[in-house]
N, C-alpha and C positions, 0 to 999 in steps of 0.2 A: 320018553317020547310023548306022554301023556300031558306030561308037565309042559312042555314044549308049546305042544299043542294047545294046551289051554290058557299059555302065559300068549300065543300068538293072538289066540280069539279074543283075551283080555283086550289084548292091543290094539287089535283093530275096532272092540264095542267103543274104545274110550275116544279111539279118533272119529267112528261116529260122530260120537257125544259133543265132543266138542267142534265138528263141522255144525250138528245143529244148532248148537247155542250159537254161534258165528250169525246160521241165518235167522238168528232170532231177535237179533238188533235193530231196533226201530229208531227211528228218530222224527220229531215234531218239527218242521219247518213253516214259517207265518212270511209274509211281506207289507210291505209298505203301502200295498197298492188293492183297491177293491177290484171286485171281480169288475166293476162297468168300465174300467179304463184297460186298454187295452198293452198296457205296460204290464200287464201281471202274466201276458201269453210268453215274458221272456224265462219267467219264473216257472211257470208249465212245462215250458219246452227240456227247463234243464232236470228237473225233477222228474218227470218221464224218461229222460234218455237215461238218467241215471240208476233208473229201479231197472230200467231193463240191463244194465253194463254190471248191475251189482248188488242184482236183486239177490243173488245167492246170501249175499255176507250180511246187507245194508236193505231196507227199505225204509224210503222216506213218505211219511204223512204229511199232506201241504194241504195251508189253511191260507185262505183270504184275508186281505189286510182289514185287521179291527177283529177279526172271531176269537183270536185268544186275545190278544193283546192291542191298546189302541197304536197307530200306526206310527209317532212320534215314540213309543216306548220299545219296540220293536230293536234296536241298539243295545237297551239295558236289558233286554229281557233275553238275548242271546249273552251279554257279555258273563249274568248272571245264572247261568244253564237253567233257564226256566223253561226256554227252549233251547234245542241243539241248534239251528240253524235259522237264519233270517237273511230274509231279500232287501236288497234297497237300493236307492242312489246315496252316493258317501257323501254330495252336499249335505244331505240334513243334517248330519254329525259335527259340520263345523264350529259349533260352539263347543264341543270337545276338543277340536284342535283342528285350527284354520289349515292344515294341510289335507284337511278331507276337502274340500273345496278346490283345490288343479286336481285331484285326483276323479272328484264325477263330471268336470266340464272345464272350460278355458271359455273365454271373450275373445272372439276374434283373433285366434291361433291354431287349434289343433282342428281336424277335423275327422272323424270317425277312423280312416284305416292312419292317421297320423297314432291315436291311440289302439291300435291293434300293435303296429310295428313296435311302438317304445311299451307295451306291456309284453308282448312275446319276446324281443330281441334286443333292446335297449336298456334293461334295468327296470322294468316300469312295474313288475308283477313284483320285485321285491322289495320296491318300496311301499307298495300298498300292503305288503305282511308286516314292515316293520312298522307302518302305521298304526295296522289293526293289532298286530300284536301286543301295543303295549294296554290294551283293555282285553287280553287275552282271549286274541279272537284269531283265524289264520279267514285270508281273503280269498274268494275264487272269484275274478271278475270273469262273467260271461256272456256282458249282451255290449252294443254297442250302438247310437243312435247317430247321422248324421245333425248338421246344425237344425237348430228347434225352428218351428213356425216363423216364430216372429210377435205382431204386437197384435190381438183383436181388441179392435177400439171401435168405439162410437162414431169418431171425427177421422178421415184420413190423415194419416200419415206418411209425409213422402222427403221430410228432409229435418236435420237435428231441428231446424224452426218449430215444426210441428209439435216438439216434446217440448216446447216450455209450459212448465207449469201443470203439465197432465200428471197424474193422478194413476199410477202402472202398475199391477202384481209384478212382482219382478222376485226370484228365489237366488240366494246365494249371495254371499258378501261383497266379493268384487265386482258382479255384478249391478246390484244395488248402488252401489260406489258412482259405478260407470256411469249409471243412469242420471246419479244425483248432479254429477259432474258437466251433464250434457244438457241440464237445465228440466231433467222430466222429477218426479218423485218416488221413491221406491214404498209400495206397498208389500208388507209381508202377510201371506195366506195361505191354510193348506189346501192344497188343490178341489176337494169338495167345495170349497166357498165359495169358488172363482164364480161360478153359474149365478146363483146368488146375486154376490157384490155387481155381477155387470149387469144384473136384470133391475136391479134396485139403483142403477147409479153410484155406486158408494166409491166406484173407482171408474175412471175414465178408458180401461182397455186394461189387460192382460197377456202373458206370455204363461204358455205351461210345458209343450211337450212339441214334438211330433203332428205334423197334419193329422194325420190319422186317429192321435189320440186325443189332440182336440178338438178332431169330430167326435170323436165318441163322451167328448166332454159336454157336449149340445152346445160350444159356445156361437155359432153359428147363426142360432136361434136370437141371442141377444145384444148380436152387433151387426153390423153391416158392413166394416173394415178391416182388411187383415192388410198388416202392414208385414212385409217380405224385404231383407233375410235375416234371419234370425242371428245378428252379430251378436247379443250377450251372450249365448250359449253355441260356438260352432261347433257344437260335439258333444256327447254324455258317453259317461260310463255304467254299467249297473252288474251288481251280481251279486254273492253271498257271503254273510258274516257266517262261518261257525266257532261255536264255542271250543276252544283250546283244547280242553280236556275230552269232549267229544271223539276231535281230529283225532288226538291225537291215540284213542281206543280205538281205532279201525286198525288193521294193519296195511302198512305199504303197499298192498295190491289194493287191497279199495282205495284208499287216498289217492293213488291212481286213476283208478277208472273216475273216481270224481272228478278228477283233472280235465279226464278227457271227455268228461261230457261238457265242463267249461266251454272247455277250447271249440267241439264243435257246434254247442250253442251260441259262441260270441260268432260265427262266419254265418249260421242262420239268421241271426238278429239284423245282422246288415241286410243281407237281402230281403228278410223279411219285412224290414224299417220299409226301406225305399220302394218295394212295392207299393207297400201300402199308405206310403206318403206321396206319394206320385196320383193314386186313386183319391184318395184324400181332395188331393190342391183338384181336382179337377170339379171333386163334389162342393167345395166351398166357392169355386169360379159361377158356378151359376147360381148362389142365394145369395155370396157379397162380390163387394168390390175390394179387388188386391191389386196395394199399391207396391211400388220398390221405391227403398232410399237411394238417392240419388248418389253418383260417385262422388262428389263432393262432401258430402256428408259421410259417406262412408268413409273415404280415407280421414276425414279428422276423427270417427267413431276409433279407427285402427290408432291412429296416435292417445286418445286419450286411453283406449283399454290397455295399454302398453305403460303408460302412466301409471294406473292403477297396479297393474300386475308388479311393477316397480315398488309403489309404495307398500302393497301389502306383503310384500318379500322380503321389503326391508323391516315391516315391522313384526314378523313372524318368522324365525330362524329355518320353522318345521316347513311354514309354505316356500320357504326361499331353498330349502332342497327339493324339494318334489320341481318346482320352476325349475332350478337350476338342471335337473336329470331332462326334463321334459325339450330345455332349450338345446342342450349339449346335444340333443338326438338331431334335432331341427336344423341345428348347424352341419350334423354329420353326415343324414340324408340328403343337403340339400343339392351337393353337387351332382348327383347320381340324378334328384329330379328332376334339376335343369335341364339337364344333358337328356334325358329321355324327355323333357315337354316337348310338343301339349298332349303325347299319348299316357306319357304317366299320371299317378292319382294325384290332385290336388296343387298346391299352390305352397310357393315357398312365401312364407308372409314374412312383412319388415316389422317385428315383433320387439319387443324388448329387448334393453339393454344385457347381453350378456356377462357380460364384466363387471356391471355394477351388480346385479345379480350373484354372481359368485361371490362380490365382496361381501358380501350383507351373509350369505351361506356359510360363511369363513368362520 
């Protein structure tokens, strides 16, 4: 009886033991982003909800982009378990492989809940694992932005006329493309500079984020035009790299709860976007003047970024699957949007070829 008893007490000190080692797992997570831009509250939000969902097994330590590591190294420094975990938009990574690039944004296609649907229910969450996972990384996309500002410039802008020859921060490859193609020039910059280049002249206007985040960029201060709507980017993604081997030492219940702080991160990031982008455009209406592209120019803006999305799909096998998933969604929601306009979300766009598309993917 004794023996019993003391092989049960065994039993139950070691389950202890190993509940507390469980909550004894830290992890170091950094982003991409400094604490003055307000892209880094999508990073907070999920790291908070997360220590509270799984503070038992996991807590996470979050550091502002640049404290451990500088903000472009931030990819290698998770891929490399220097840290467990990093924040970002998957643009930056596209020199690793131009399917990071339809994965943080589209040109005048997707638009915010276009990318909720095709990552929750369309394929879209697994192509972004087989992305990151060949740098041995698993993705949790959790924030999600409507289309970006548009252009802060010097000089109005109000129709492709206007972009000849100007002089644009522009991020992202088919972006850039787009621009070059529309007669403007693509300037590449990391977002600290932008303030900078447009105080000094070195660029003729800028695109970066969000109303609200390029108030909080003070660009506001060194232009006087904001050109409105933001077609290079109708949309962004954002959420977290972690390291393989990391994920994959949590057990199944945590990986878990980390899912579901994603998921209910990415439905507060929209509302919380559009709040504060709506506050935003109200606060930049009385220091500048905001212009819109004219329809005419927008419908040739939609043919050329359709152009582009074409050629970079054809010349990238990887970006011509992540298109191909993205368009096949586009085709297959569209009936149901039609059928419920103008209450339904968004707009079915005459977007690229899908046929040639798939060939190039083949």
């Amino acid at each position: 009886m004794k023996i019993g008893k003391t092989l049960a007490s065994a039993s139950f000190a070691l389950t202890l033991a190993a509940g507390a080692a469980a909550a004894q797992q830290s992890w170091q997570m950094t982003t991409t982003w400094p604490s003055s831009l307000e892209l880094i509250e999508f990073d907070k939000h999920f790291v908070d909800l997360a220590n509270k969902l799984a503070g038992d097994e996991l807590n996470i330590e979050f550091f502002e982009g640049g404290s451990l590591v500088p903000a472009g190294e931030v990819f290698g420094a998770v891929e490399g378990g220097i840290v467990q975990a990093g924040a970002d938009w998957p643009g930056y990574w596209a020199g690793r492989d131009p399917a990071f690039s339809p994965l943080a944004t589209t040109s005048s296609l997707f638009n915010a809940v276009d990318y909720v649907n095709w990552i929750q229910q369309w394929g879209g969450k697994e192509i972004y694992n087989e992305t990151y996972g060949k740098f041995g990384m698993v993705y949790l996309p959790y924030a999600v932005t409507n289309n970006e500002s548009g252009f802060h410039t010097k000089e109005s802008i109000s129709s492709i006329a206007d972009l000849q020859g100007k002089r644009l921060r522009v991020s992202g490859l088919e972006q850039g493309r787009l621009l070059n193609k529309l007669g403007g020039s693509q300037v590449s910059m990391a977002g600290g500079e932008i303030y900078q280049s447009l105080e000094r002249g070195v660029i003729d206007g800028a695109e970066f984020s969000t109303p609200n985040v390029d108030w909080s960029g003070g660009f506001q201060q060194v232009t006087g035009f904001w050109a409105t709507p933001g077609w290079h980017q109708s949309a962004s993604v954002f959420g977290v790299m972690i390291n393989k081997a990391s994920w994959d030492a949590l057990s199944a219940e945590t990986q878990e709860k980390l899912q579901i702080a994603a998921d209910a991160t990415m439905l507060w990031s929209l509302a919380f976007t559009e709040r504060r982008a709506n506050d935003a455009y109200k606060q930049f209406g009385e220091v500048n003047e905001i212009t819109r592209m004219d329809d005419e120019s927008l419908a040739k803006i939609q043919e050329t970024a359709n152009e582009v999305i074409e050629e970079v799909a054809c010349e990238n096998p990887t970006s011509a699957k992540v298109y191909l998933s993205q368009l096949e969604y586009l085709a297959d929601y569209s009936s149901w949007r039609s059928a419920s306009a103008p209450f339904n979300l968004g707009r079915n766009p005459d977007g690229p070829d899908l046929e040639k598309i798939r060939a190039c993917a083949e």
